[in-house]
N, C-alpha and C positions, 0 to 999 in steps of 0.2 A: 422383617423385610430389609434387605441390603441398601446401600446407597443404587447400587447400579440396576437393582430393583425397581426401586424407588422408579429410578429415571426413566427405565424402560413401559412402567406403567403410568406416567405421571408427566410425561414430555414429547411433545411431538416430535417424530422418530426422522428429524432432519439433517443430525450428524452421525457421522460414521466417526465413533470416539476410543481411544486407545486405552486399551483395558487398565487403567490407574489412575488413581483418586488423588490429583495434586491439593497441598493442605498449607505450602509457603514456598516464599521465596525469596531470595536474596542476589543481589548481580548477575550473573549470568547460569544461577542456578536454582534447583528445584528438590521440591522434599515431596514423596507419598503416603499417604496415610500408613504404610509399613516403615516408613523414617526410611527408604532407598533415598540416593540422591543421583541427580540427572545433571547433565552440560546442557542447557535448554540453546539449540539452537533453530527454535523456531520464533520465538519472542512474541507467542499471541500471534502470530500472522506481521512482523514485520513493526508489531506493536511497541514493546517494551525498548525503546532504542537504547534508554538510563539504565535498563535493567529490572529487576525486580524491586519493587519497594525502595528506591531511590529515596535517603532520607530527605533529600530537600526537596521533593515532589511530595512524599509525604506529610513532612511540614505545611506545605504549602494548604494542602488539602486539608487537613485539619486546622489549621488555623480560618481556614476563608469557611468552613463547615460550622466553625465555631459564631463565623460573625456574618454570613449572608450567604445562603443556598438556592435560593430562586426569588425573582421576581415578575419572569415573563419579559418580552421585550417593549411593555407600555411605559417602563420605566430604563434610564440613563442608570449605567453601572458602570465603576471605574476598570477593575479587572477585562470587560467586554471591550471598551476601546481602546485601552492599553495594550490587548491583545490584537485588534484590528492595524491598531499603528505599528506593531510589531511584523506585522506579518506583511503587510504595504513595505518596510522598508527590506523585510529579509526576500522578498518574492520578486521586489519590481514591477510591480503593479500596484493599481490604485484603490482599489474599492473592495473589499471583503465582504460577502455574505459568512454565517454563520449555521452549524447544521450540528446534525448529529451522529453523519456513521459520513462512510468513503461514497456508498450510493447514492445517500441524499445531496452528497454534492453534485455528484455528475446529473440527477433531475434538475438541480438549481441552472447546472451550467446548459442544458439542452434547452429549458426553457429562457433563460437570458437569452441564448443563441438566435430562438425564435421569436423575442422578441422583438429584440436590436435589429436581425435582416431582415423580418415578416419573410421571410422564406422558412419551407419545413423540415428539409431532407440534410441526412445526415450521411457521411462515408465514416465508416468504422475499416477495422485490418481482422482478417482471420487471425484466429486463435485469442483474438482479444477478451478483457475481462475486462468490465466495468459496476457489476454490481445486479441484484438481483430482486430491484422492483423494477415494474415493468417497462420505465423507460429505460434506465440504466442496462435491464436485461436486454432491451429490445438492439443496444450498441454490444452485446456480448454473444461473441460469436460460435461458442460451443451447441454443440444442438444437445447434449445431454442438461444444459441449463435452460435451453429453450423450448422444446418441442411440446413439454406438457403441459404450457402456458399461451403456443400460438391460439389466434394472433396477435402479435406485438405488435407495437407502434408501426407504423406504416413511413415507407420512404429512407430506409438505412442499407446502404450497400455497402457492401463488405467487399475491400479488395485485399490483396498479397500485402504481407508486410514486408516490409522495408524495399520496397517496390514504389519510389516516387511516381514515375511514369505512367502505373495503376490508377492513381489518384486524379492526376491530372486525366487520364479518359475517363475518371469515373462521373469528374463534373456535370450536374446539366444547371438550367437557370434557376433550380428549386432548392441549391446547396445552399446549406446555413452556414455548416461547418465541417471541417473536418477531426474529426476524437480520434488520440493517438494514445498508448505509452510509448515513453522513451525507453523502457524495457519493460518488455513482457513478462508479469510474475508470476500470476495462474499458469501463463500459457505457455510457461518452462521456461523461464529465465532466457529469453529471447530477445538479445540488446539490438539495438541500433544501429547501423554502422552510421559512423562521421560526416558523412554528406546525405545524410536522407531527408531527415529534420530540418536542413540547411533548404537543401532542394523544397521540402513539403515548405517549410514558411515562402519561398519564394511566390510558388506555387497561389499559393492562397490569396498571398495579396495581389498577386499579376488578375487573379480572379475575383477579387470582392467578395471573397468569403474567410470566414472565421477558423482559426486555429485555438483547440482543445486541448489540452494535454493531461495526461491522466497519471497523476503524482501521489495516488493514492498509499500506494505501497514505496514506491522510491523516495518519498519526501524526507525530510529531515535530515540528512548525512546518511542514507543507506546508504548509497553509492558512491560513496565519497567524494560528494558535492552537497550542499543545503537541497538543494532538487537536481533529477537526474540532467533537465533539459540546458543546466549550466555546461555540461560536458560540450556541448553542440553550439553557444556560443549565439542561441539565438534568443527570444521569449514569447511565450504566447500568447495570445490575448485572451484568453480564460485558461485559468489551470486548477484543477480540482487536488484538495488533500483532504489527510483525516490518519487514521491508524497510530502513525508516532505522535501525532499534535499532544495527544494527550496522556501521553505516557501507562494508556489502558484504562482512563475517565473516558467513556466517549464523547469526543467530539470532532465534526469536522467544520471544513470551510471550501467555498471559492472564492479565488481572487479574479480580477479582473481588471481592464484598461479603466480609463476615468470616464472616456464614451459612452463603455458598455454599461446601463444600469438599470436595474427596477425603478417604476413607479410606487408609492407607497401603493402599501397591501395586491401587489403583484404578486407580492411569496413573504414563506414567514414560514414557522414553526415555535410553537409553545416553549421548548426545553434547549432552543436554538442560541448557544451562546452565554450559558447560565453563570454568576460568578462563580459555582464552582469548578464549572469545565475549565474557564478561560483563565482561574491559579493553577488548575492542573496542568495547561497548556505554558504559560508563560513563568514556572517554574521547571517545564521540561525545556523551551528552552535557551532558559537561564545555563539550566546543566549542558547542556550539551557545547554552549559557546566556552563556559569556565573549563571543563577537562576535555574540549580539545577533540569531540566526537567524530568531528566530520573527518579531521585530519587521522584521528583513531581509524575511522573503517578503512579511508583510503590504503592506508601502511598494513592493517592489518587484513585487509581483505586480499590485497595480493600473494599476503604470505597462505593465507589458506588456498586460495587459486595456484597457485604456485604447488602447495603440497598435494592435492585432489587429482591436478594434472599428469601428475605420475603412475597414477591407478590406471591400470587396462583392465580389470574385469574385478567383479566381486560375487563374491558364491557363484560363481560360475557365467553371470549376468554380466557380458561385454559392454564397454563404457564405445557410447558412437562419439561423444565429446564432454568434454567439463566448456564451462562457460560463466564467467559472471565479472560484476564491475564493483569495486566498494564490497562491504558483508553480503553479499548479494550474489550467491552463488549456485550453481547446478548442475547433476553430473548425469548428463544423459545416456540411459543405456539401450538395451535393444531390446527388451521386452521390459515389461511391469518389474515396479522396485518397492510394492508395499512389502514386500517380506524380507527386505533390506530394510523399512523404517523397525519393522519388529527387532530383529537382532542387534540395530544397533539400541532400541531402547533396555535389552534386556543386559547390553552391558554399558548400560548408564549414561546416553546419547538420545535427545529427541529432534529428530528428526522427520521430515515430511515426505510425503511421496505429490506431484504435481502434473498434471498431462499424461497421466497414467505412466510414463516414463521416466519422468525426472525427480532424480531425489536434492532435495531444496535447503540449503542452510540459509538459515538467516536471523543469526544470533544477535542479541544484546552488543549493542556499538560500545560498550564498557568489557565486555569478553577479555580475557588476559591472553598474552601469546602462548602462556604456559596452558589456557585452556585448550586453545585452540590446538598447540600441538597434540595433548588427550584426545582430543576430538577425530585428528587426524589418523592417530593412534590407532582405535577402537575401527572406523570407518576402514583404516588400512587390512584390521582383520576379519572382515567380513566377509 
């Protein structure tokens, strides 16, 4: 029996996975079990910011593997607050919970929300994504993520994104919060414009209610800032991460104001915060402050937006727009681009397809401009 064998009888059939057996990796690239090698510019979902196998993430993790791998949270770990204090002074805000994926932050942050206002109801934005247990699902707004699990959480209204004036009629006296991204990355690399964010924080506090923000995927220098919401110039008083934190160790977090906080045994989880997430995290980023990442995506993210923007169609598939901020890029066309992720894999480019329309890079913030122009390259002859 084959690997993908294997898989098909031995694994709950919940990804649609692209026919090759990845077996290593290195920077901004990939090897398959046939020794091909790829320009990974999908990075795990947004994951790998270091890259592949970053030696000093790896260090890190083998050293702390060597000398403490769990304790649970009934016990004080140096790695765990080190990492908490790390993330208070890079975030701007006060208080850190600790977790294990993108979703379980956003449940962390929904129930703080309800706890802090005792109010229940929540406003979400079409096309949003937040995550896929059933609260997290219950703020995400695709019905093919939704429909086979009604019904969700009750009291979450879904208005226009980037549509302040949405938000403000969607208030009533039940609002906890309002959950945003500052760019939409399931939902097709769908940014912000400059006054929205602006206007939504005014918003919220003119109304006594709470502002979310959902930093899952833009955190860490994707968009060439530490989080997306510094573009905007404002901050929010919960903001959920995870995906980059931990350079592909799972772990996530939410932060929050010094107001906003649990009671002991409010919330918790067993594997929330372990000493070896939190060397995997504060080794990633170590790396990213040392070579300069954040400043990398911003310089290099333009040069690929820059080259992408030049494409009017590919295999015959019309581009309605390119779009993106930092490595954070997407080129939307006018029907479906999964058989654009196939041809550009086949000549050594991984790439995604996203909102059935958009095809999505979002390479390794370590990517060389020599890669990036290959990348451009291959994507140019498709």
């Amino acid at each position: 029996m084959t690997l993908i064998e294997s898989e098909a009888k031995y694994i709950q059939p919940t990804y649609t996975r692209q026919p090759i057996t990845l077996t290593r990796g290195s920077g901004a690239r990939v090897w398959d079990a046939e020794g091909n090698e790829y320009i990974d510019c999908i990075a795990g979902v947004a994951v790998n910011v270091c890259g592949h196998c970053h030696p000093k993430v790896v260090e890190a993790i083998r050293t702390q593997a060597e000398t403490l791998i769990h304790t649970s949270n009934l016990y004080y770990t140096e790695p765990q607050i080190k990492l908490a204090e790390e993330l208070a002074n890079l975030t701007g805000l006060d208080r850190i919970f600790f977790c294990n994926s993108g979703t379980e932050a956003v449940e962390a942050a929904m129930k703080l929300a309800r706890r802090s206002t005792g109010k229940t109801d929540f406003i979400a934005s079409e096309n949003s994504f937040h995550g896929r247990t059933l609260g997290a699902l219950s703020l995400t707004h695709t019905e093919k993520y939704r429909k086979p699990f009604e019904p969700l959480i009750p009291g979450v209204t879904f208005v226009r994104y980037d549509d302040a004036a949405a938000i403000a009629a969607a208030i009533t006296p039940d609002t906890a919060a309002v959950v945003l991204e500052a760019v939409q990355g399931e939902g097709g690399i769908h940014i912000a414009s400059a006054e929205y964010l602006r206007e939504v924080r005014e918003i919220c506090d003119s109304n006594d209610i709470l502002l979310i923000l959902d930093e899952v995927q833009t955190g860490f220098g994707r968009t060439g800032a530490w989080f997306a919401y510094e573009h905007y110039g404002i901050k929010p008083d919960i903001m959920t991460m995870a995906k980059a934190l931990g350079s592909g160790f799972p772990i996530g977090a939410m932060a929050s104001h010094e107001d906003l906080k649990f009671e002991r045994g409010e919330h918790g989880a067993t594997f929330a915060g372990s000493p070896l997430a939190c060397a995997a995290a504060l080794a990633t980023i170590s790396v990213i402050k040392d070579e300069g990442l954040v400043e990398r995506s911003r310089t290099l993210g333009a040069h690929l937006l820059r080259g992408l923007q030049s494409i009017e169609s590919l295999a015959g598939n019309r581009v309605r727009e390119v779009r993106g901020i930092g490595l954070m890029v997407g080129i939307d066309f006018e029907t479906g681009c999964g058989d654009l992720v196939n041809m550009a894999r086949e000549r050594g480019v991984l790439l995604n397809c996203t909102a059935d329309t958009v095809l999505r890079f979002l390479p390794p913030l370590v990517i060389t401009e020599s890669e990036i122009d290959r990348v451009m390259a291959v994507v140019g002859q498709l």
